[in-house]
N, CA, C and O of each residue as an XYZ file, in Angstrom:
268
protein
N     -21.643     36.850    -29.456
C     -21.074     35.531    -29.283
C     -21.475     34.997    -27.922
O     -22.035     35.758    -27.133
N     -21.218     33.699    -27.588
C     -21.446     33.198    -26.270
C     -19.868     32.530    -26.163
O     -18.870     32.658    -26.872
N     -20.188     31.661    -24.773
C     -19.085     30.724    -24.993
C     -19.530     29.941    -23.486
O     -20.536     30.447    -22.988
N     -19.058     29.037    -22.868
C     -19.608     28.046    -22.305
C     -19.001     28.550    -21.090
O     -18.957     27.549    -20.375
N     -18.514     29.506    -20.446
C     -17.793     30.176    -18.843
C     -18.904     31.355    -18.843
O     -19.576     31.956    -19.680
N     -18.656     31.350    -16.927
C     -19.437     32.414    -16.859
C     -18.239     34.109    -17.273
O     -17.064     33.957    -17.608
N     -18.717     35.157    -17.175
C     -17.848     36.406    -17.550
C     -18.511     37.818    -17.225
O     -19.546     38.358    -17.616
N     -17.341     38.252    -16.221
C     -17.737     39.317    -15.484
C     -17.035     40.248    -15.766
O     -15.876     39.838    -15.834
N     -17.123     41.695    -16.050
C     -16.261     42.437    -16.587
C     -16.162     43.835    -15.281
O     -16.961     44.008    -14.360
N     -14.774     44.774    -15.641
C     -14.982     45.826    -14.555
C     -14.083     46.954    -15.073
O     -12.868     46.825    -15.227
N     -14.870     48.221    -15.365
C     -14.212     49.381    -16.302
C     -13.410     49.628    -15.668
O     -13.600     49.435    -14.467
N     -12.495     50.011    -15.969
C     -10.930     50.820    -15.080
C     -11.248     52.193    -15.525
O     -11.695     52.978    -14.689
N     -10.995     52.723    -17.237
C     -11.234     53.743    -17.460
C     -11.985     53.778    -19.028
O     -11.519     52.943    -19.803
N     -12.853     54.462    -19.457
C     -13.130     54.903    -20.860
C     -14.564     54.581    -20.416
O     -15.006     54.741    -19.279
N     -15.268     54.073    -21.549
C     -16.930     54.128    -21.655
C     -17.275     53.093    -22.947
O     -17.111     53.288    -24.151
N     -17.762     52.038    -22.306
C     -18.528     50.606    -23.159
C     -19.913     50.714    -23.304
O     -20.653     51.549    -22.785
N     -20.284     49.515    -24.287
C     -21.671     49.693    -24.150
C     -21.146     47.540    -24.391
O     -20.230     46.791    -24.731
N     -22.442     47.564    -23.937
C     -22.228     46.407    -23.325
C     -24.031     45.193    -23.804
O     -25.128     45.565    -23.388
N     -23.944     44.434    -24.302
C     -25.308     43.962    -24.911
C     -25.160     42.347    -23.821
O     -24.072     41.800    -23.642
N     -26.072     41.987    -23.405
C     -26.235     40.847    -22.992
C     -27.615     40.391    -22.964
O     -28.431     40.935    -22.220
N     -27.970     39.290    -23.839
C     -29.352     38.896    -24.166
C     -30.122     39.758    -24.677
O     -31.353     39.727    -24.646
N     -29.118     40.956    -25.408
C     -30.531     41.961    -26.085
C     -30.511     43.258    -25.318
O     -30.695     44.379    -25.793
N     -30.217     42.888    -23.843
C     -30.332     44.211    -23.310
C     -28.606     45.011    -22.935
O     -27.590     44.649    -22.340
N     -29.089     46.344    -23.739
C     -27.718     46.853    -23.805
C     -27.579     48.269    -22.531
O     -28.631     48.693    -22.050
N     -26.243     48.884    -22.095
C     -26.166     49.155    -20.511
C     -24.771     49.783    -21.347
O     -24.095     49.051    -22.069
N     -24.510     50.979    -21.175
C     -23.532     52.018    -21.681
C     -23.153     52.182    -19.580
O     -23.911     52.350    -18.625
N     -21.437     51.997    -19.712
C     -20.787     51.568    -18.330
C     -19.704     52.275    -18.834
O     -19.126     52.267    -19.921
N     -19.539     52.992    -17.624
C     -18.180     54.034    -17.644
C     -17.350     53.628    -16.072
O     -17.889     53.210    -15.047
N     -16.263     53.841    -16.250
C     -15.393     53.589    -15.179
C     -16.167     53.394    -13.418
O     -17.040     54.094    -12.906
N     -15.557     52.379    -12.932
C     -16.345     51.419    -11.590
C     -17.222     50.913    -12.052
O     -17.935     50.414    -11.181
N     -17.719     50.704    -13.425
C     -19.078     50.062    -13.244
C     -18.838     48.583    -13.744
O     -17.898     48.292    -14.484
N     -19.811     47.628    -13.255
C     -19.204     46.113    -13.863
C     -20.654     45.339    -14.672
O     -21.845     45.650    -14.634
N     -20.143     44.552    -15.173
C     -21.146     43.804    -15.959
C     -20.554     41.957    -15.854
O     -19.386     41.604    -15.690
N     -21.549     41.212    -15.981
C     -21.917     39.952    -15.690
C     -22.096     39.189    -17.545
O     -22.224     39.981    -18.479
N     -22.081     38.066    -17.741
C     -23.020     37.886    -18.827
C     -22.681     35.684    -18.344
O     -21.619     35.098    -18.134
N     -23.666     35.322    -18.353
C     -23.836     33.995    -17.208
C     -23.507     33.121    -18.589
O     -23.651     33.636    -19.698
N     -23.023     31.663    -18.405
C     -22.545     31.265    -19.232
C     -23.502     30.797    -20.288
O     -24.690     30.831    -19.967
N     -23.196     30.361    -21.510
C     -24.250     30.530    -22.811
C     -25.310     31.279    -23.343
O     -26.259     31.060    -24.096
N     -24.569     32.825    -22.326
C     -25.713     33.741    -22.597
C     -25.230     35.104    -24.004
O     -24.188     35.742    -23.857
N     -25.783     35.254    -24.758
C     -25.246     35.842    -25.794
C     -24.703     37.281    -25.574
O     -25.510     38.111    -25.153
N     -23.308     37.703    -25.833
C     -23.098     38.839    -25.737
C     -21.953     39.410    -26.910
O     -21.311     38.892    -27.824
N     -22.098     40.832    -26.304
C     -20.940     41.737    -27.019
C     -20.857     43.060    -26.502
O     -21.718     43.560    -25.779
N     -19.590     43.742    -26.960
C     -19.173     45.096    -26.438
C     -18.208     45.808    -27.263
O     -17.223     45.399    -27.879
N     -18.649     46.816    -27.151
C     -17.982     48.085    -27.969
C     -17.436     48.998    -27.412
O     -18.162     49.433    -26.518
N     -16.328     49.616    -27.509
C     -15.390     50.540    -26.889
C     -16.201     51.505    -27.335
O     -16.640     51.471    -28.485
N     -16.602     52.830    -26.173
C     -17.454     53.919    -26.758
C     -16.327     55.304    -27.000
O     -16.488     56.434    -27.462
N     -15.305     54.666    -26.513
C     -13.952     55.979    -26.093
C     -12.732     54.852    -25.687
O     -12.922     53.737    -25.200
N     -11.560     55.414    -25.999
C     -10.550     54.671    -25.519
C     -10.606     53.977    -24.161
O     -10.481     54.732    -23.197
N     -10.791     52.507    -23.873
C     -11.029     52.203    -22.170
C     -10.251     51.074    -21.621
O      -9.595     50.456    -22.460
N     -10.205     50.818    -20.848
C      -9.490     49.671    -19.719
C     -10.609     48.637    -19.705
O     -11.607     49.251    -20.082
N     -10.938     47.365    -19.454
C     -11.909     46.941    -19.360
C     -10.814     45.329    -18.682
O      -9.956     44.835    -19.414
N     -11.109     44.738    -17.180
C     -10.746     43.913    -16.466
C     -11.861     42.859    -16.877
O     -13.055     43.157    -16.870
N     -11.553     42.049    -17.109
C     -12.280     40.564    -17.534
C     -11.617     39.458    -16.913
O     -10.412     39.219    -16.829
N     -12.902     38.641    -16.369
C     -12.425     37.721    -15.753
C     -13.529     36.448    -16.250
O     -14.706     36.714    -16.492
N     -13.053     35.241    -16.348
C     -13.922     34.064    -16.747
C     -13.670     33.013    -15.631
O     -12.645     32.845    -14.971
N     -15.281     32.106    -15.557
C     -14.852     31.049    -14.681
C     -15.955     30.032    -15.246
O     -17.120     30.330    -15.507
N     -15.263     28.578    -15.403
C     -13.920     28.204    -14.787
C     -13.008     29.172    -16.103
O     -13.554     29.424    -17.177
N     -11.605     29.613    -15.783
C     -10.680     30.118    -16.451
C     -11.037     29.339    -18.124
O     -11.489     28.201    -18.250
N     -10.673     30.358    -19.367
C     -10.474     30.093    -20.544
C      -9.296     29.124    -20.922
O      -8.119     29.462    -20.798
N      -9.545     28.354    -21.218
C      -8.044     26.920    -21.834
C      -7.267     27.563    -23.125
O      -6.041     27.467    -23.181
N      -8.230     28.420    -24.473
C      -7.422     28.775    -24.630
C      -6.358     30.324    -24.339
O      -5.443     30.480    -25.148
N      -6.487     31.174    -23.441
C      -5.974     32.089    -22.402
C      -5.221     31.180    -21.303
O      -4.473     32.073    -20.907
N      -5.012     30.527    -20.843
C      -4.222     29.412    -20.453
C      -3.314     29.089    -21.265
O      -2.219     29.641    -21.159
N      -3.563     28.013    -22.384
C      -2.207     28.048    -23.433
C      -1.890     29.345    -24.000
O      -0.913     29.332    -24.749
N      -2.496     30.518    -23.824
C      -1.412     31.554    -24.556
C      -0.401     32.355    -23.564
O       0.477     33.176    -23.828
N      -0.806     31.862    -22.434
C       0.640     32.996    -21.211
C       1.236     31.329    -20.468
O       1.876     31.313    -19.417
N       0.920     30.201    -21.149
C       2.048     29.086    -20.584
C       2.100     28.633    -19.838
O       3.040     27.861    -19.648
C-alpha cells in the first residue's frame, strides 16, 4: 500500500521484514525503517514484535480515532 505521509518505523522488540519499493530488509529490535511518502510498502511480523510508527504530517484518520 502507499498513502500520501511520510512513515518511519522503530522495532522495540520481535523481528519484521519490511518491503519498500521492492526492496525488502528483515529488522530486529533498534533497527528503524523509513518509507517517503507515495512510496509503496508493507510488513510482516516475522515473530511476535513491538513496532513504534510514526507519520508526518500526522494521519486524520488516527486523529479521529483517540479524539
Amino acid at each position: 500500500h502507499s498513502h500520501s505521509q511520510d512513515q518511519a518505523g522503530y522495532v522495540v522488540s520481535g523481528r519484521i521484514r519490511v518491503i519498500v519499493e521492492g526492496k525488502s530488509s528483515d529488522l530486529g529490535p533498534g533497527d528503524s525503517y523509513s518509507a517517503p511518502s507515495g512510496a509503496n510498502h508493507s510488513a510482516i511480523a516475522l515473530e511476535s514484535s513491538v513496532v513504534v510508527d510514526t507519520f508526518s504530517p500526522p494521519r486524520e484518520d488516527y486523529r479521529r480515532s483517540i479524539g
